[in-house]
SEPA-442429 format. One record per residue (C-alpha): residue number from 1; residue in one letter; x, y, z. Coordinates in Angstrom, 2 decimals, m for minus. Example, Ala and Ser with C-alpha at 12.3 -4.5 7.8 and 13.67 -1.06 7.14 Angstrom:
BEGIN
[1,'a',[12.30,m4.50,7.80]] [2,'s',[13.67,m1.06,7.14]] 
//
This chain:
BEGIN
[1,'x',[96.54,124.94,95.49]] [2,'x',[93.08,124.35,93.95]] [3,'x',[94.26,125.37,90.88]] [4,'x',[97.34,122.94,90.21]] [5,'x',[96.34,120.56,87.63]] [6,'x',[96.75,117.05,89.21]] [7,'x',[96.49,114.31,85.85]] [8,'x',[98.05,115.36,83.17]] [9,'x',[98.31,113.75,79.65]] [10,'x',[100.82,110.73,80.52]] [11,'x',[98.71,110.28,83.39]] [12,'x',[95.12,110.39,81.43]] [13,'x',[96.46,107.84,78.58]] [14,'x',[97.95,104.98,81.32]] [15,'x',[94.16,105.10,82.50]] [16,'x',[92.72,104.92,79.81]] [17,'x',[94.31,101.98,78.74]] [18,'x',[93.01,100.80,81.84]] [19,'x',[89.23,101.57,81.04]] [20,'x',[89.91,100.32,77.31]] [21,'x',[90.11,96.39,79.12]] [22,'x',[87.82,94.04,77.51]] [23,'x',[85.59,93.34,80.21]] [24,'x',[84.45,97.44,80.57]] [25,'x',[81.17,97.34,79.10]] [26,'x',[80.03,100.08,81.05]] [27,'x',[82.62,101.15,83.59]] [28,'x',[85.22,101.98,80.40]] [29,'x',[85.86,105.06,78.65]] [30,'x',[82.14,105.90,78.18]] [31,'x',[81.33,106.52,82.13]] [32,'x',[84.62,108.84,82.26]] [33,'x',[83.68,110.61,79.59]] [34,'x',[80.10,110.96,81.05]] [35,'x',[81.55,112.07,84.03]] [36,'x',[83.92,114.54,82.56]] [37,'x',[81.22,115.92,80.49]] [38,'x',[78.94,116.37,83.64]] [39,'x',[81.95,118.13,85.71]] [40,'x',[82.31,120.80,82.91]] [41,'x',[78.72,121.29,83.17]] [42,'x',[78.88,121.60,86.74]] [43,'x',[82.41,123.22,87.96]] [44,'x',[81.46,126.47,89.00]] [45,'x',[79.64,124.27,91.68]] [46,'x',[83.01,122.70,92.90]] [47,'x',[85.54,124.08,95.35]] [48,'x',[88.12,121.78,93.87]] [49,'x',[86.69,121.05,90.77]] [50,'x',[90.62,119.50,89.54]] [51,'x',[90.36,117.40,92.67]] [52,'x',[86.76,116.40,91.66]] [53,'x',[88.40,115.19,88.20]] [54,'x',[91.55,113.06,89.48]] [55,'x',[88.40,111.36,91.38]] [56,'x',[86.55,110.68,88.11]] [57,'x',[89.91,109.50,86.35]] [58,'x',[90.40,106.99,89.23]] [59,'x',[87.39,105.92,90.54]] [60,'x',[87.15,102.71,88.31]] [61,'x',[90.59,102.72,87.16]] [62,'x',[90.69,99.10,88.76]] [63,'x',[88.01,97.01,87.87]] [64,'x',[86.94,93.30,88.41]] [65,'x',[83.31,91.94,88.64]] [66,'x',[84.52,89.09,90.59]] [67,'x',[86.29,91.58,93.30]] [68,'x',[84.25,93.43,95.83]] [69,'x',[87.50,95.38,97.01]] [70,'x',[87.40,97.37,93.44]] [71,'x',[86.79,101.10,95.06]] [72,'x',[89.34,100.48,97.73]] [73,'x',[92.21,99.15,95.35]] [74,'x',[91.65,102.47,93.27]] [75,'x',[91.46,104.99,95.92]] [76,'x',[95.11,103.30,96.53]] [77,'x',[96.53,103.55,92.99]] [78,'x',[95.35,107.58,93.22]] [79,'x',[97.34,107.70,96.71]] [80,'x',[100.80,106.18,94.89]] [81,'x',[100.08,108.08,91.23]] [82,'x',[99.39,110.95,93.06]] [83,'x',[101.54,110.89,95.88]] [84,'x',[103.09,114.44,95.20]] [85,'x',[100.05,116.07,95.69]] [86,'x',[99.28,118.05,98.63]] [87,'x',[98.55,115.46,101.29]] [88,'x',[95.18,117.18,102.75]] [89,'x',[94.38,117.25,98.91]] [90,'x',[94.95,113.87,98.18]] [91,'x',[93.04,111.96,101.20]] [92,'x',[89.88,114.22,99.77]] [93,'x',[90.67,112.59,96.21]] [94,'x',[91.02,109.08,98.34]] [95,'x',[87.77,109.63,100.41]] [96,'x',[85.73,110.09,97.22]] [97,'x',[86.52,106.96,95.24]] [98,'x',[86.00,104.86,98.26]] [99,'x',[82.74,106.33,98.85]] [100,'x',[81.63,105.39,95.55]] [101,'x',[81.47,101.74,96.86]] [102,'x',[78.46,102.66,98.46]] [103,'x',[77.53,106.15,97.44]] [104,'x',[77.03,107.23,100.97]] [105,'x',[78.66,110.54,101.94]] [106,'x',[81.96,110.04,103.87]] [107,'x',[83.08,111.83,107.03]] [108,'x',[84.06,114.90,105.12]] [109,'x',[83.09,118.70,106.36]] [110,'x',[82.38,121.35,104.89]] [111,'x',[83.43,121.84,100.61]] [112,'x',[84.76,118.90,100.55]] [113,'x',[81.38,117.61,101.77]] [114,'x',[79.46,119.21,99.17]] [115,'x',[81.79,118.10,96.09]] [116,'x',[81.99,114.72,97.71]] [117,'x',[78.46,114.94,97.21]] [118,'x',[78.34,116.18,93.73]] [119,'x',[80.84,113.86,92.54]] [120,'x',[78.35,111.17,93.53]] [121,'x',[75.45,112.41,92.00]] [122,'x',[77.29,112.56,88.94]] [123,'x',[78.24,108.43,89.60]] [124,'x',[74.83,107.84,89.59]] [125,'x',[73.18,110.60,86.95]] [126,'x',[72.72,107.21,84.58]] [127,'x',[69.75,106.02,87.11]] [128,'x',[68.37,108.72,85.97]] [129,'x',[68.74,108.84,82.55]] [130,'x',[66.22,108.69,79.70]] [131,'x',[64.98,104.75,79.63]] [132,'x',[66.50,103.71,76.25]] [133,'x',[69.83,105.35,77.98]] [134,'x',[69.24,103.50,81.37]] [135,'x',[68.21,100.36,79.48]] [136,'x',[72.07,100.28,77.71]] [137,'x',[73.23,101.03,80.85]] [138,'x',[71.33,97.79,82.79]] [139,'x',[72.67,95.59,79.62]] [140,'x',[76.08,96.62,79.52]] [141,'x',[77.12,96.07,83.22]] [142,'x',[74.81,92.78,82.69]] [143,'x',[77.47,92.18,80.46]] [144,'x',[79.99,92.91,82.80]] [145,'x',[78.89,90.27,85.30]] [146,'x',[77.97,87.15,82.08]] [147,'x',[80.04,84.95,84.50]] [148,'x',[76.88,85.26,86.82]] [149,'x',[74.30,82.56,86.09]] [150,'x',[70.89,83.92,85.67]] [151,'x',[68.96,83.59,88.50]] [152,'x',[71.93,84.67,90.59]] [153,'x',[72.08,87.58,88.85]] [154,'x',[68.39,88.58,88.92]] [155,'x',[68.11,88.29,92.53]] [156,'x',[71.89,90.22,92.97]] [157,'x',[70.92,92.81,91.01]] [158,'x',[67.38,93.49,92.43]] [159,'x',[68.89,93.95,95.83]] [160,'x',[71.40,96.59,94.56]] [161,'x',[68.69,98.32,92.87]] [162,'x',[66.34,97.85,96.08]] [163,'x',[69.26,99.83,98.30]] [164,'x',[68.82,102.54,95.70]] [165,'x',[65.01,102.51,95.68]] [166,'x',[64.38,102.37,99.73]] [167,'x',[66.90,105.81,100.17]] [168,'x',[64.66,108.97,101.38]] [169,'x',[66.44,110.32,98.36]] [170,'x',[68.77,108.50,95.87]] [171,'x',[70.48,112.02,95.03]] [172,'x',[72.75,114.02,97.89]] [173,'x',[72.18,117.64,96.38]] [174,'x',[69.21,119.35,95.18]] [175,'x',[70.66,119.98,91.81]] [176,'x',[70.45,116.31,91.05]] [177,'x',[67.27,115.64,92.97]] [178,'x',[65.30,117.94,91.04]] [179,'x',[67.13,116.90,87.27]] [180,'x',[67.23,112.64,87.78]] [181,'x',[65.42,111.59,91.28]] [182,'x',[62.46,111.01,89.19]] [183,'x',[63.40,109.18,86.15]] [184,'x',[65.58,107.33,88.15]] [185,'x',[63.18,105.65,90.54]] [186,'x',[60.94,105.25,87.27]] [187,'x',[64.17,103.66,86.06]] [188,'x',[64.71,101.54,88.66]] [189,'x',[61.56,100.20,89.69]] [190,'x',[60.65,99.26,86.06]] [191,'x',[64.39,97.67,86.06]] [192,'x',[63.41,95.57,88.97]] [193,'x',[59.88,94.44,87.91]] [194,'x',[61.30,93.27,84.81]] [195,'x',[64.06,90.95,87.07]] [196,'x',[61.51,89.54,88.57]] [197,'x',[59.51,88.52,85.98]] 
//
């Protein structure tokens, strides 16, 4: 079962014309590929790893700045595109992309726990990335929200980054702890500071 491929190439190019729209300045094709690259890296780690990957492909597929309902409305297109799939399977796919609305761990046990976990580290590996890298990343989804006045987005943004910054640990797995829990609250903190100013 783990090994029956669950997007295939018809499937891959309808969502990436979604992450090609031209308001994905950071949540577009980049961030998959990112994502992709990171689950290659990482798949021995995975008990699912193809389940791990229909997650990535759908876990911005819908996107809307203005929308706070963006996670739940994707976890639903994965249900219908992937309806075929093995229905245990499939609410594991569905469970993932909704948890990346907050990055907390959902009521999963067991391997599906751990790639849950995984899959969110991997969300989040840009906190953690070199500064110049981070930086891009801060100016890009800045981008995504321009319909935000300033100050509105100064103080928005802080408290997202704050949630972040006042976890025990902003990582689920040691893997990613050790690699980007550093840089990341270097990352952040600096990233705040400089909304403040």
């Amino acid at each position: 079962m783990a090994n029956e491929p669950l997007i295939d190439e018809s499937l891959k190019s309808e969502l990436s014309a979604l992450y090609r729209g031209p308001d994905r300045h950071y949540h577009g094709p980049g961030h998959i590929a990112a994502l992709l690259a990171l689950l290659d890296e990482h798949r021995t780690e995975f008990a699912d790893s193809d389940a791990v990957e229909a997650a990535i492909w759908f876990h911005d597929a819908i996107y809307d700045s203005r929308r706070n309902d963006n996670e739940a409305r994707s976890a639903a297109l994965a249900a219908q595109k992937l309806s075929n799939a093995d229905p245990q399977r499939l609410s594991r796919i569905v469970a993932m992309i909704e948890a990346t609305a907050t990055h907390a761990l959902p009521d999963l046990a067991g391997e599906a726990r751990h790639d849950d976990a995984l899959f969110l580290d991997m969300d989040l590996a840009i906190l953690g990335s070199e500064p110049a890298l981070f930086d891009a990343y801060e100016a890009a989804v800045r981008r995504e929200y321009d319909w935000v006045d300033e100050p509105a987005w100064r103080s928005g943004r802080a408290a997202v980054l704050q949630r972040f910054i006042n976890r025990p640990a902003i990582f689920h797995t040691e893997t990613f702890r050790r690699h980007y829990e550093q840089q990341a609250r270097e990352n952040i903190a600096r990233s705040i500071d400089a909304l403040a100013a």
